[in-house]
VOSE-716192 format. One record per residue: residue number from 1; residue in three letters; x, y, z of N, C-alpha, C in turn. Coordinates in Angstrom, 1 decimal. Layout:
BEGIN
NUM / ala / X / Y / Z / X / Y / Z / X / Y / Z
...
***
This chain:
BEGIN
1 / unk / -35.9 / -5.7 / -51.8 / -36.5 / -7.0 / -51.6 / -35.7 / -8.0 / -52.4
2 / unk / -35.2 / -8.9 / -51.8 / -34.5 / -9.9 / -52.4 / -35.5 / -10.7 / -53.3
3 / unk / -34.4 / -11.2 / -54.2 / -35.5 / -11.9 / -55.2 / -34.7 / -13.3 / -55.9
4 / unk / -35.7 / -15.0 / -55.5 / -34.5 / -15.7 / -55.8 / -34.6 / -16.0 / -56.6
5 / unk / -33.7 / -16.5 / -57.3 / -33.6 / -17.7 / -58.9 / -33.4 / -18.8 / -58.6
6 / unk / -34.0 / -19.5 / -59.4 / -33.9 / -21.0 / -59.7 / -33.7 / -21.6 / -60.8
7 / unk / -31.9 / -22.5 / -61.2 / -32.3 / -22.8 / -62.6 / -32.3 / -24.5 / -62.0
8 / unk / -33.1 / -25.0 / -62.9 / -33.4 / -26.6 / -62.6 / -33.1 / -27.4 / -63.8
9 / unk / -31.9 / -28.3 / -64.2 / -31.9 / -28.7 / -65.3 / -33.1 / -30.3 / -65.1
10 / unk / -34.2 / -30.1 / -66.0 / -35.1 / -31.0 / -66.1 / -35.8 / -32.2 / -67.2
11 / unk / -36.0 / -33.3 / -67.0 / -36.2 / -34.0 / -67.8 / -36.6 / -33.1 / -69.2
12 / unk / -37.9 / -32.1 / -68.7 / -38.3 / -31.9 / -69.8 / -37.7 / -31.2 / -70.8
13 / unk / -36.4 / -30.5 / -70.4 / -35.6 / -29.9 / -71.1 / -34.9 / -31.0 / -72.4
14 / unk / -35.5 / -31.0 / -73.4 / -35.7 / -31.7 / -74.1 / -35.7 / -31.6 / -76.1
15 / unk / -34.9 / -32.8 / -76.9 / -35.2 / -32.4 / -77.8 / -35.8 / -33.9 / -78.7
16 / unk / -36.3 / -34.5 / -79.8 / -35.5 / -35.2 / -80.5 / -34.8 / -36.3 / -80.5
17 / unk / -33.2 / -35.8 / -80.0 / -32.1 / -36.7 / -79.9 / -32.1 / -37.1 / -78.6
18 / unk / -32.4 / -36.2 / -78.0 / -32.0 / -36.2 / -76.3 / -32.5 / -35.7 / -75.6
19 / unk / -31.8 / -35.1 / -73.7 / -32.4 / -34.6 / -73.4 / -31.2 / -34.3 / -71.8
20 / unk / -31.4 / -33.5 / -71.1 / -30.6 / -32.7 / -70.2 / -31.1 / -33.4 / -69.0
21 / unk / -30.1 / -34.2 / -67.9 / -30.3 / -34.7 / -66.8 / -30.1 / -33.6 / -65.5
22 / unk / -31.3 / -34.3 / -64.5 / -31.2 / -33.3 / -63.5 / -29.7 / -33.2 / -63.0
23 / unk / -29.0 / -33.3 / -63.1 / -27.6 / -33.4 / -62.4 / -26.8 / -32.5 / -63.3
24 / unk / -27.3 / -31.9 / -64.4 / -26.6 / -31.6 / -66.1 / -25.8 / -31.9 / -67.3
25 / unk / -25.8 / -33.2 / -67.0 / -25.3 / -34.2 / -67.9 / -26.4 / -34.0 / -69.3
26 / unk / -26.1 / -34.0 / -70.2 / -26.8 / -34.7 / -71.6 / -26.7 / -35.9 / -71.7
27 / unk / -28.1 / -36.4 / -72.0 / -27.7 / -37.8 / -72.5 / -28.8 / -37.8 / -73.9
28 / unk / -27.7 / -38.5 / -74.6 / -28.0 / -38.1 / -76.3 / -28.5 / -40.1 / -76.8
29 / unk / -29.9 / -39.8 / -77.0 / -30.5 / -41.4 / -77.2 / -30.8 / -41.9 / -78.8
30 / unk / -30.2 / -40.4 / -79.5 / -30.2 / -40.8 / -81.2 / -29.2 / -40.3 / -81.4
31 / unk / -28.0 / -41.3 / -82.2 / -27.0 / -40.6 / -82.6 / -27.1 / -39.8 / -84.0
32 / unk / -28.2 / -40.6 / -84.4 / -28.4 / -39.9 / -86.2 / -28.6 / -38.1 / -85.9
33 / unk / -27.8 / -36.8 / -85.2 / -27.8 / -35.8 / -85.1 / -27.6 / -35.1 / -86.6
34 / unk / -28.3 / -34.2 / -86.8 / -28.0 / -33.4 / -88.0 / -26.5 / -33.3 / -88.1
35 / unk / -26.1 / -32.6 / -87.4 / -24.7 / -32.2 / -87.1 / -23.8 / -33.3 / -85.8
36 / unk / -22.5 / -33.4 / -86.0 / -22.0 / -34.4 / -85.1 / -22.2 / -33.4 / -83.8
37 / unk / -22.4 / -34.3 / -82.7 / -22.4 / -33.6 / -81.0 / -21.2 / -33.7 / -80.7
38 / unk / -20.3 / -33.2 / -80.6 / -18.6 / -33.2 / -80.5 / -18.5 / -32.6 / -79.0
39 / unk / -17.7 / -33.4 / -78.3 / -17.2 / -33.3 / -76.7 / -15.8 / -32.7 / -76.7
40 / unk / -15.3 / -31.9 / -75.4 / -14.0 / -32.1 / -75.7 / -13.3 / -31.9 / -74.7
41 / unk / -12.4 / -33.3 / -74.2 / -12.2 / -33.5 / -73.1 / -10.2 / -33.0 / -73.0
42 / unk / -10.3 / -32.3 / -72.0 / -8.6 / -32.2 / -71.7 / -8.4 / -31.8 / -69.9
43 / unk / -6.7 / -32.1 / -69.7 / -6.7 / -31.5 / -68.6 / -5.7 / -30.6 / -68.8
44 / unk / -5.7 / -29.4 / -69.9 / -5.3 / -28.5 / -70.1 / -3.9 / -28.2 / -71.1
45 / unk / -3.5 / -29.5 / -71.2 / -2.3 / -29.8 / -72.0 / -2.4 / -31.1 / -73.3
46 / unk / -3.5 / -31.9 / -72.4 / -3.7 / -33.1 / -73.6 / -5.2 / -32.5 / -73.9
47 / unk / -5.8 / -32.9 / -75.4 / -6.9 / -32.1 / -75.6 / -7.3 / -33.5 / -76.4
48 / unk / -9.0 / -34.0 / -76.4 / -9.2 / -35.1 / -77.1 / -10.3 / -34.6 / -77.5
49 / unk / -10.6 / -34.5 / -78.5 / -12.1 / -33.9 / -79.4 / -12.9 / -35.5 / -79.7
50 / unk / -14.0 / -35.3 / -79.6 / -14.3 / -36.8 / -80.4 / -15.9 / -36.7 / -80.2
51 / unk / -16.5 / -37.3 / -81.0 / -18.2 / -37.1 / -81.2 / -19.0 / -38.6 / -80.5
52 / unk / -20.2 / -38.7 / -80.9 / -21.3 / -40.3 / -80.6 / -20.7 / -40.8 / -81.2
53 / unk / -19.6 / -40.9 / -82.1 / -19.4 / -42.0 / -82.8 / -18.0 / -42.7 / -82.6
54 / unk / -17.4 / -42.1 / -81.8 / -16.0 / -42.0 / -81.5 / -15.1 / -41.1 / -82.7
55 / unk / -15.7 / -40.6 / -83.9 / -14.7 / -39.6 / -84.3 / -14.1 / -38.7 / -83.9
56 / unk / -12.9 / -38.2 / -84.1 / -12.6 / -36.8 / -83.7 / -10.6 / -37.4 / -83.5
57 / unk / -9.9 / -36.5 / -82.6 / -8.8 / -36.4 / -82.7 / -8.3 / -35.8 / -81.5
58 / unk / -6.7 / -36.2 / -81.3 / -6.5 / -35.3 / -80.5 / -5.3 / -34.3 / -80.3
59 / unk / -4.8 / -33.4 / -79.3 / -3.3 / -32.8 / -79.9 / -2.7 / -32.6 / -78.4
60 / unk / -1.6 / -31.7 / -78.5 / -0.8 / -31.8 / -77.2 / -0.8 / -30.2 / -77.5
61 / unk / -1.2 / -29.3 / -76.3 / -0.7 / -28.2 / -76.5 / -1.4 / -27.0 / -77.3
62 / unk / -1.0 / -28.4 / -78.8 / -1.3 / -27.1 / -79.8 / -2.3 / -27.6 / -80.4
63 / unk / -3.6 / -27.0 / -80.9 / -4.8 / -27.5 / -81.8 / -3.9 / -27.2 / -83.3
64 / unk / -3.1 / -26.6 / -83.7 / -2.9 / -26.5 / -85.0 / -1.3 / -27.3 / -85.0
65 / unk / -0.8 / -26.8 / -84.3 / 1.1 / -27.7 / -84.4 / 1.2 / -29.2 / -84.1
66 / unk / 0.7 / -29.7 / -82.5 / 0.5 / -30.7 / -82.3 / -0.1 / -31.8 / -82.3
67 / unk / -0.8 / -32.0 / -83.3 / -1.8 / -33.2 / -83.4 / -1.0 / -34.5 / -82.8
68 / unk / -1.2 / -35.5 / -82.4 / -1.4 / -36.5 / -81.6 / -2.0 / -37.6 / -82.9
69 / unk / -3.2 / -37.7 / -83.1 / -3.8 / -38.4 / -84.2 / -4.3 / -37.4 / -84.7
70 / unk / -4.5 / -38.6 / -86.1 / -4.9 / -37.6 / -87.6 / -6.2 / -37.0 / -86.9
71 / unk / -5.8 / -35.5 / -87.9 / -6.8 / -34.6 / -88.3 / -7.4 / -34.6 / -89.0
72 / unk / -9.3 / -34.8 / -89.4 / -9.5 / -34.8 / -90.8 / -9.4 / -32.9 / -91.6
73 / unk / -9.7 / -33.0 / -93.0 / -9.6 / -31.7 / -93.2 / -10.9 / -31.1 / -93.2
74 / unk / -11.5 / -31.8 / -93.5 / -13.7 / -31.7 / -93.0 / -14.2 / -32.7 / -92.5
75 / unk / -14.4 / -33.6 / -93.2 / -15.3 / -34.7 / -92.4 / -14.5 / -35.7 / -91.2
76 / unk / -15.3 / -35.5 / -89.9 / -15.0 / -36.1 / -88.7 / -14.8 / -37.3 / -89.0
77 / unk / -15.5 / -38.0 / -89.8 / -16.1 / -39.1 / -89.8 / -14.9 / -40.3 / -90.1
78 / unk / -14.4 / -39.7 / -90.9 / -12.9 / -40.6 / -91.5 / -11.9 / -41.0 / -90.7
79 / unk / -11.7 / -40.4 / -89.4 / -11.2 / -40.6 / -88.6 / -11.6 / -41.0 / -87.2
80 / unk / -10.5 / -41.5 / -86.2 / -10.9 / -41.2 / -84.7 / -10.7 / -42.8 / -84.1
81 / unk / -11.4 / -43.2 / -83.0 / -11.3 / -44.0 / -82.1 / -11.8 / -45.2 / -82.7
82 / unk / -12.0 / -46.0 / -82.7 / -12.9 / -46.7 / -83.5 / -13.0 / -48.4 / -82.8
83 / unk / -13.8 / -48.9 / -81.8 / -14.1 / -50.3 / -81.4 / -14.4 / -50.9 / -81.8
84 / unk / -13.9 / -52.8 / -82.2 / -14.6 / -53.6 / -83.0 / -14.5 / -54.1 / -81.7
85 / unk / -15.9 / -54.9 / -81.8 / -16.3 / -56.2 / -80.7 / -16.8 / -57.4 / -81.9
86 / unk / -16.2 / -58.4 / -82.1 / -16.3 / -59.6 / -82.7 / -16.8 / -60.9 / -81.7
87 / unk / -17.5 / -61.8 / -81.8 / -17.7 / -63.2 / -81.4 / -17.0 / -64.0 / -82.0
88 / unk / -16.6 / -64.5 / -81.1 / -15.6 / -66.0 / -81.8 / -16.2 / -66.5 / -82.3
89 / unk / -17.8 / -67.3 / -82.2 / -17.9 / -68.0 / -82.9 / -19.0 / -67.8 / -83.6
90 / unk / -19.2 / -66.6 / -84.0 / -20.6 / -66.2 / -85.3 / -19.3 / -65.7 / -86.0
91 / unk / -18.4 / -64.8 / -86.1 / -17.7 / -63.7 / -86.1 / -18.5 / -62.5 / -86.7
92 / unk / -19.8 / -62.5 / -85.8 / -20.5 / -60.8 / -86.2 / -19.7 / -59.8 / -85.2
93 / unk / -19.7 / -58.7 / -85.9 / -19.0 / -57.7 / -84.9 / -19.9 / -56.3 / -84.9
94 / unk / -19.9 / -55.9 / -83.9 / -20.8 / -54.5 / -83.6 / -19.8 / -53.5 / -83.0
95 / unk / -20.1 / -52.4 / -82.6 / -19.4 / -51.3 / -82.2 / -20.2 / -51.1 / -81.0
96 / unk / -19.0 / -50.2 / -79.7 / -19.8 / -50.0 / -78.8 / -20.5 / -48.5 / -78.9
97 / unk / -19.8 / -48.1 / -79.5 / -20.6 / -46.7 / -80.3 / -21.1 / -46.9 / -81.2
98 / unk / -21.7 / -47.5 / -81.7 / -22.7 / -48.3 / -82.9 / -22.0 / -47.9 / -83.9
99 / unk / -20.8 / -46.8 / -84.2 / -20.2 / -46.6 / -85.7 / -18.8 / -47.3 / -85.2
100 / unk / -18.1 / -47.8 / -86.3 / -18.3 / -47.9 / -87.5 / -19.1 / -49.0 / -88.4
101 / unk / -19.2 / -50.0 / -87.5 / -19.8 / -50.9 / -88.1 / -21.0 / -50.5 / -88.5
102 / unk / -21.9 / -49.8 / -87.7 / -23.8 / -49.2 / -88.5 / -23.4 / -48.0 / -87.9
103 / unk / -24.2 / -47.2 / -88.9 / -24.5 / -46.0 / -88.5 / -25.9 / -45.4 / -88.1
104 / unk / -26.7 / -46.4 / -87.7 / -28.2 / -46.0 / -87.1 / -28.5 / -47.3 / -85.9
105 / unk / -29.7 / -47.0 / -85.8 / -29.7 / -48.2 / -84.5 / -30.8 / -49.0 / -85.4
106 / unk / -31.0 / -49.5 / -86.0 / -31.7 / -50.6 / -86.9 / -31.4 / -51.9 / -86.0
107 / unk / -30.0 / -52.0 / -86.1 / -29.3 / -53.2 / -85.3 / -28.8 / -53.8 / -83.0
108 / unk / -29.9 / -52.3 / -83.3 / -29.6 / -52.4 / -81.8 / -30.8 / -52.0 / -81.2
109 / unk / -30.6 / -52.7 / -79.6 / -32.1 / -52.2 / -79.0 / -32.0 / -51.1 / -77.9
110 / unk / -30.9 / -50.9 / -77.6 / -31.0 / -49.6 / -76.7 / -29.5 / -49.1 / -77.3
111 / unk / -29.7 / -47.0 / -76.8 / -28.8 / -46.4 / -77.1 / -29.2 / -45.7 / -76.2
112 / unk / -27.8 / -44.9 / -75.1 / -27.4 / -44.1 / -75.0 / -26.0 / -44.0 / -75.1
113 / unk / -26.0 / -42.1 / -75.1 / -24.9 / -41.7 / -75.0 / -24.4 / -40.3 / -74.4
114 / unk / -23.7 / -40.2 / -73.3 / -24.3 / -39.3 / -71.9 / -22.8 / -38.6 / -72.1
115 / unk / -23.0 / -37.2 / -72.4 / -22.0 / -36.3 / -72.0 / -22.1 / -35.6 / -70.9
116 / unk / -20.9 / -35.9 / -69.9 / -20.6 / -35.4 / -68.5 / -19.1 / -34.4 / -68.4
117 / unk / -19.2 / -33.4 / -67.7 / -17.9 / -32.8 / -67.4 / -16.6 / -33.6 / -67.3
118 / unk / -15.7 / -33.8 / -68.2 / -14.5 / -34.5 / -68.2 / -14.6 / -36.1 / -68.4
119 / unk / -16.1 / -36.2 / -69.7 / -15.8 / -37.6 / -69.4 / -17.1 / -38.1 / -70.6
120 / unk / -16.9 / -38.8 / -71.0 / -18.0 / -39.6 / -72.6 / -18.5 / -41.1 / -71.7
121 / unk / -19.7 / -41.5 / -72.0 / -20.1 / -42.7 / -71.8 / -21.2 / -43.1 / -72.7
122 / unk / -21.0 / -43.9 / -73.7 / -22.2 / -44.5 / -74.2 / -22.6 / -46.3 / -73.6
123 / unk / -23.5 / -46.7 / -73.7 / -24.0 / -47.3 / -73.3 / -24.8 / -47.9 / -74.0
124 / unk / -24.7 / -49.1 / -74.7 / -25.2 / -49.7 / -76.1 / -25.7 / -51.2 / -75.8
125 / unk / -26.9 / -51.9 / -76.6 / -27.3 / -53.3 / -76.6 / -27.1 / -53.4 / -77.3
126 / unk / -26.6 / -55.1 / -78.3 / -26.6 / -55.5 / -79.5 / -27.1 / -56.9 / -79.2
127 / unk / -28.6 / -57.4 / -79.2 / -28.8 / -58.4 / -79.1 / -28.6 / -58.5 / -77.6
128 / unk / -28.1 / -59.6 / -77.0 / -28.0 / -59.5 / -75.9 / -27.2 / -59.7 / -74.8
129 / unk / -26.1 / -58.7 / -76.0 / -24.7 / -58.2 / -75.2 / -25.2 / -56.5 / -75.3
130 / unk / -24.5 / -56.3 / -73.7 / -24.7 / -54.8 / -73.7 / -23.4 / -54.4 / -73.5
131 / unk / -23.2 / -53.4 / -73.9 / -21.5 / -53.1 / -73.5 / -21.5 / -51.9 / -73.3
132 / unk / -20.7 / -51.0 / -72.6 / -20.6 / -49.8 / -71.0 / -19.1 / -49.4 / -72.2
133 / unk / -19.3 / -48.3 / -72.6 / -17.8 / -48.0 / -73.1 / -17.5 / -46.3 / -72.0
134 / unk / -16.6 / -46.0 / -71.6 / -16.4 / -44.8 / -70.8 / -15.3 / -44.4 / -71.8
135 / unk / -15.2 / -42.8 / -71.6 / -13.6 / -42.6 / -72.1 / -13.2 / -40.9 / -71.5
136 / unk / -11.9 / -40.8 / -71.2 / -11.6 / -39.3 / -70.7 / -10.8 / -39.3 / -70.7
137 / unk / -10.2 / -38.1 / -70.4 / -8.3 / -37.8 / -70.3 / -8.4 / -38.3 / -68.8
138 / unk / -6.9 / -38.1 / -68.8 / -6.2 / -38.3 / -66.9 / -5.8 / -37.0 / -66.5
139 / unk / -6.0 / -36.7 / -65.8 / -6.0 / -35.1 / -64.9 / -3.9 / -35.0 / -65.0
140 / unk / -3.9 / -36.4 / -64.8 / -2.2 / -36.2 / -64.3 / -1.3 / -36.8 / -65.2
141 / unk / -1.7 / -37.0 / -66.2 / -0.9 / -37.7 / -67.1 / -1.4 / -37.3 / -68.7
142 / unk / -0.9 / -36.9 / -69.7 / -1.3 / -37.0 / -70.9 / -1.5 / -38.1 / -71.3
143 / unk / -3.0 / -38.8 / -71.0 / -3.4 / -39.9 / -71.5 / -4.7 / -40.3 / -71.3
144 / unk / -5.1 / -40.7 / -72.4 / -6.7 / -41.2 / -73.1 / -7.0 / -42.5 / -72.2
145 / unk / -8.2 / -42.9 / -71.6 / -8.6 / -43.7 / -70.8 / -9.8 / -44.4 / -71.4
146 / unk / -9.9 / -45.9 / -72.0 / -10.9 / -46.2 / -71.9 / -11.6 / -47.9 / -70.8
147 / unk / -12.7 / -47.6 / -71.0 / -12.8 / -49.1 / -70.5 / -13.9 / -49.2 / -70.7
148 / unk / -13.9 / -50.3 / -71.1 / -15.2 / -51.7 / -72.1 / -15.3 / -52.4 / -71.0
149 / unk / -16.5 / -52.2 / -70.9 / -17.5 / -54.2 / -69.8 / -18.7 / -54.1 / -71.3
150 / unk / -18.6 / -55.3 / -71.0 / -19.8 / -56.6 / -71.7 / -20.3 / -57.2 / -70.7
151 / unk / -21.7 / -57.4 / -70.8 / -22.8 / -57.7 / -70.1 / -23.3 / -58.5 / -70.9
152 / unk / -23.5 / -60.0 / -70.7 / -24.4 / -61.1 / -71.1 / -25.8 / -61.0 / -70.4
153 / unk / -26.6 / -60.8 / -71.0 / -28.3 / -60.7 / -70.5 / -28.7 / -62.1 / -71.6
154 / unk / -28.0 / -63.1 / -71.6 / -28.6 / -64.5 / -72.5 / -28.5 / -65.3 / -71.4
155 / unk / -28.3 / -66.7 / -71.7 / -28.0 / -67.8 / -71.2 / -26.7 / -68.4 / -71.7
156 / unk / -26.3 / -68.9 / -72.5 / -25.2 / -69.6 / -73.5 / -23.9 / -68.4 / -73.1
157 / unk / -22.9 / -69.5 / -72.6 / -21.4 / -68.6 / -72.7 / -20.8 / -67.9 / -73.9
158 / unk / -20.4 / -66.8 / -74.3 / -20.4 / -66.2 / -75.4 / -18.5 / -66.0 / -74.8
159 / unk / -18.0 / -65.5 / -76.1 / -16.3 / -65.2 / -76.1 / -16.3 / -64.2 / -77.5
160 / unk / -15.5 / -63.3 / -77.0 / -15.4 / -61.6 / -78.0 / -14.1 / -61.3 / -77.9
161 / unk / -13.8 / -60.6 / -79.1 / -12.5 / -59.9 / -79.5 / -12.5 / -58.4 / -79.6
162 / unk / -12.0 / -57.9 / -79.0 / -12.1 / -56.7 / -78.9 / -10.5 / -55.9 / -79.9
163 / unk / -11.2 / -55.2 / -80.5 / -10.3 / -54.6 / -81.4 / -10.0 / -52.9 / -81.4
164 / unk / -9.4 / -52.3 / -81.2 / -9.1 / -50.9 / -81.2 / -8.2 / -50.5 / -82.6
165 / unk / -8.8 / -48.8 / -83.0 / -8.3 / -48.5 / -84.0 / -7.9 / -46.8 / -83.8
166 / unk / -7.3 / -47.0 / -84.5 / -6.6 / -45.4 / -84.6 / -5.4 / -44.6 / -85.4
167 / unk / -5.4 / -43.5 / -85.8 / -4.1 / -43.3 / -86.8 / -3.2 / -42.1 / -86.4
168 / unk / -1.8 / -42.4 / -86.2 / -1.4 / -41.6 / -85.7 / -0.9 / -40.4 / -86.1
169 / unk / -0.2 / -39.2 / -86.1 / -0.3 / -37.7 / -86.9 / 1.1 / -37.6 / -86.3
170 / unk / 1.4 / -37.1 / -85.2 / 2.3 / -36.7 / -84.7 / 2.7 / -35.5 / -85.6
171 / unk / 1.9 / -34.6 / -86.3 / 1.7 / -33.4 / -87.1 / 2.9 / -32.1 / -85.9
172 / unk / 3.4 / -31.4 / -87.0 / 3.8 / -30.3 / -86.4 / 3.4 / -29.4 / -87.4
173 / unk / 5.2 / -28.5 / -87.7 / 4.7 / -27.3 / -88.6 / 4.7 / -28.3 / -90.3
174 / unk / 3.9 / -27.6 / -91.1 / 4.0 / -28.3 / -92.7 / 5.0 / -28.3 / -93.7
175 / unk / 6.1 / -27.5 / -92.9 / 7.9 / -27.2 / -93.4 / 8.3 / -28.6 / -93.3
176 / unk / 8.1 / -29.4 / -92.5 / 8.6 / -30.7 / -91.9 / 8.5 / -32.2 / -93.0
177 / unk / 9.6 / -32.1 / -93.4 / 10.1 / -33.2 / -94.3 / 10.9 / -34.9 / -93.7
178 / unk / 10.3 / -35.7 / -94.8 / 10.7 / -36.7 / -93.9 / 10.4 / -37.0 / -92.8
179 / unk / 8.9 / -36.8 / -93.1 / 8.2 / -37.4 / -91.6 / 7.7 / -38.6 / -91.9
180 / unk / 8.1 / -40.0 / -90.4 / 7.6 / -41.3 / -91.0 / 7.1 / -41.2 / -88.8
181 / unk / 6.1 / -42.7 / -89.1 / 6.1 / -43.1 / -87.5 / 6.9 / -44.5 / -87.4
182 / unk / 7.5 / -44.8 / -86.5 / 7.9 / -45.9 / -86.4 / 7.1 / -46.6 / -84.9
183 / unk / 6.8 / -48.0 / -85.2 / 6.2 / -48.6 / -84.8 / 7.2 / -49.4 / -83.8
184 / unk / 7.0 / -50.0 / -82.5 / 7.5 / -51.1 / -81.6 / 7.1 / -52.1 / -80.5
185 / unk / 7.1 / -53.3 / -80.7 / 6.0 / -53.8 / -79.6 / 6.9 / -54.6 / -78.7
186 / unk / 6.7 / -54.1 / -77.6 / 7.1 / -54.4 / -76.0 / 6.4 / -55.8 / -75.6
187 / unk / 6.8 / -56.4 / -75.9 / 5.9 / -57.3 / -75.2 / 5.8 / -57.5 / -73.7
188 / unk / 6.6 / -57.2 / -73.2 / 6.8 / -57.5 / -71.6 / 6.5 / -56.4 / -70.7
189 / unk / 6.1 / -55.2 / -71.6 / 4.8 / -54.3 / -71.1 / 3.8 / -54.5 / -71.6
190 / unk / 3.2 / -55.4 / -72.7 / 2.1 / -55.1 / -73.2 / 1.4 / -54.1 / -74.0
191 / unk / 2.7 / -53.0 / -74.1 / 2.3 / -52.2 / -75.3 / 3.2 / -52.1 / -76.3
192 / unk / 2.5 / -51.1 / -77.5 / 2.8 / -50.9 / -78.5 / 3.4 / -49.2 / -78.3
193 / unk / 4.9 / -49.7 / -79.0 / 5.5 / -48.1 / -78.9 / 5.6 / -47.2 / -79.9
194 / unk / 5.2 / -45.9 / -79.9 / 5.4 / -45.3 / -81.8 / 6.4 / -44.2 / -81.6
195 / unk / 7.0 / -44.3 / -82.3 / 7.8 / -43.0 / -82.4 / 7.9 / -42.0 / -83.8
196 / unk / 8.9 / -40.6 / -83.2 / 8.3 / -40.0 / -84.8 / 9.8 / -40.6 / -85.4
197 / unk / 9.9 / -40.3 / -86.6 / 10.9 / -40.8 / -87.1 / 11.3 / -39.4 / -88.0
198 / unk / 12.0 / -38.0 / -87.5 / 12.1 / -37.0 / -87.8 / 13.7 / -36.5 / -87.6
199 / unk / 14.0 / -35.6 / -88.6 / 15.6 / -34.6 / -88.6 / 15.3 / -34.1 / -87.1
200 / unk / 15.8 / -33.7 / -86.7 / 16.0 / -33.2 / -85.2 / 15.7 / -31.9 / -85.2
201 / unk / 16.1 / -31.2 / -86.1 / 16.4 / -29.6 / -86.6 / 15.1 / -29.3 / -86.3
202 / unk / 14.2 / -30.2 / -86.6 / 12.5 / -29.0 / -86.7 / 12.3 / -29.4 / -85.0
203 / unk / 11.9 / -30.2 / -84.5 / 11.8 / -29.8 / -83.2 / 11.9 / -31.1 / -82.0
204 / unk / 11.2 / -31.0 / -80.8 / 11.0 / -32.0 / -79.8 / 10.7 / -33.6 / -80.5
205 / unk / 11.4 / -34.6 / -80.3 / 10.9 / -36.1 / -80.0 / 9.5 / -36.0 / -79.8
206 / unk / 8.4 / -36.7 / -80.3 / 7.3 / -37.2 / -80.1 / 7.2 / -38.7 / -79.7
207 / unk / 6.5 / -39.3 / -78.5 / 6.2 / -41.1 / -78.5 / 4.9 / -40.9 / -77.8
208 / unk / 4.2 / -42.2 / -78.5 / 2.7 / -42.2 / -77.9 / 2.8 / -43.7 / -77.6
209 / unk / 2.0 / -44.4 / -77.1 / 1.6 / -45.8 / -76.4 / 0.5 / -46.0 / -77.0
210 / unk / 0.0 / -47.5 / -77.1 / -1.6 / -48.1 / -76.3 / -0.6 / -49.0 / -76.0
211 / unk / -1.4 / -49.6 / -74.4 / -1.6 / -50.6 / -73.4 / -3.2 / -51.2 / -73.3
212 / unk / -3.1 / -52.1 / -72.7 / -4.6 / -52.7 / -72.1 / -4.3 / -53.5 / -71.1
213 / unk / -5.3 / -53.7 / -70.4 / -4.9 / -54.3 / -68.6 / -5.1 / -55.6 / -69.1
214 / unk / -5.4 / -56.1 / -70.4 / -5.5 / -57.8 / -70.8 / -4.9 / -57.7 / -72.2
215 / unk / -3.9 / -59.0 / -72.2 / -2.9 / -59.3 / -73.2 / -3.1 / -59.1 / -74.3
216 / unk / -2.7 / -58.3 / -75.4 / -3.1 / -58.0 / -76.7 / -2.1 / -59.0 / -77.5
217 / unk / -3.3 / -59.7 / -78.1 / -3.0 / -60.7 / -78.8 / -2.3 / -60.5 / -80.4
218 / unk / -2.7 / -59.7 / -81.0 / -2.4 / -59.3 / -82.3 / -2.2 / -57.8 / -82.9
219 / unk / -1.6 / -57.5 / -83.2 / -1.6 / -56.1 / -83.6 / -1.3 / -55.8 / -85.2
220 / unk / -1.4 / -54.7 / -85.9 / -1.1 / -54.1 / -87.4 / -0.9 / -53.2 / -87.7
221 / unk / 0.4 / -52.3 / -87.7 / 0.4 / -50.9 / -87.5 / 0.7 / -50.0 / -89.3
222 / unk / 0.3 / -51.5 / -90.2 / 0.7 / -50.6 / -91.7 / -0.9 / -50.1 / -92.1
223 / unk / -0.5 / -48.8 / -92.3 / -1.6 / -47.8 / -92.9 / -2.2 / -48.2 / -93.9
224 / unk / -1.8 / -49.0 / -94.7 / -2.5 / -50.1 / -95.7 / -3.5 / -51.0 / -95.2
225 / unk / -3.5 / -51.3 / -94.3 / -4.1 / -52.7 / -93.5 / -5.4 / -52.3 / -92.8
***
């Protein structure tokens, strides 16, 4: 006698923080988790770890040789992706992942944040800008993808700065002396170019980018700053 199964992932499947969409997506509506919810998105070569908050890191290849950006050595938190959205003319700034600037939603009126197969989306209000952050690897390219919309649900024209942060590692083996990154900006691509600044002897050239499809106005690549 045949006998069928049924698995149904259902609203009520449910905790707390969150809760499991019919389609199988999580979507996570408190980021205050005991523990960070850590995703980790690759297409098999580039690998991006990163939690609700945008912490986390990423590497090429190797989880232990290759780091890409810093690794912390326990806490997630110190590191990773990190959004500033500023107003020109209050200059309050919020996150579209509500960290770094707050670390609870005190300051906001809706939260989510939906983990899907190959891909992060949180989806945040601050007052009465909402902003849509997505992020994933590229199937065909070693490279990190994001994209920010802002949504005015006011009246009054508003104008934002958008700021991106990150630290780079370009880590191999820990024999490796004389490791520096050197910094370069393109202007007439619009990005920022890094390179390692390494003896040859230990191994491969490393170079990383950011770009944005709108003109980056300012940049600061000293670790002091």
């Amino acid at each position: 006698m045949p006998v069928h199964l049924e698995a149904r992932w259902g609203h009520h499947i449910a905790n707390e923080y969150g809760r499991f969409l019919d389609d199988g997506r999580f979507e996570l509506m408190d980021p205050e988790t005991p523990r960070p919810w850590v995703h980790v998105l690759s297409n098999e070569e580039y690998l991006l770890r990163i939690n609700q908050f945008g912490a986390g890191f990423s590497c090429f290849r190797s989880l232990s040789g290759n780091t890409v950006t810093r690794k912390p050595a326990q806490d997630l938190a110190d590191c990773g992706r990190f959004f500033y959205i500023r107003d020109v003319a209050s200059a309050e700034i919020f996150s579209p992942m509500v960290a770094p600037v707050h670390h609870d939603l005190s300051h906001y009126t809706d939260y989510r944040c939906v983990y899907s197969p190959g891909q992060m989306c949180w989806q945040v209000r601050h007052g009465k800008i909402e902003s849509h952050l997505d992020a994933l690897v590229c199937h065909e390219r070693n490279v990190e993808l994001f994209q920010l919309e802002l949504c005015n649900h006011g009246t009054a024209i508003r104008q934002f700065d958008c700021f991106l942060f990150l630290e780079w590692s370009f880590a191999g083996s820990s024999t490796e002396l004389g490791f520096a990154v050197k910094s370069d900006w393109r202007q007439q691509m619009n990005t920022l170019v890094f390179d390692t600044v390494l003896p040859p002897e230990y191994r491969f050239w490393q170079t990383a980018f950011i770009t944005a499809s709108q003109p980056i106005l300012d940049y600061d690549c000293r670790r002091q700053a």
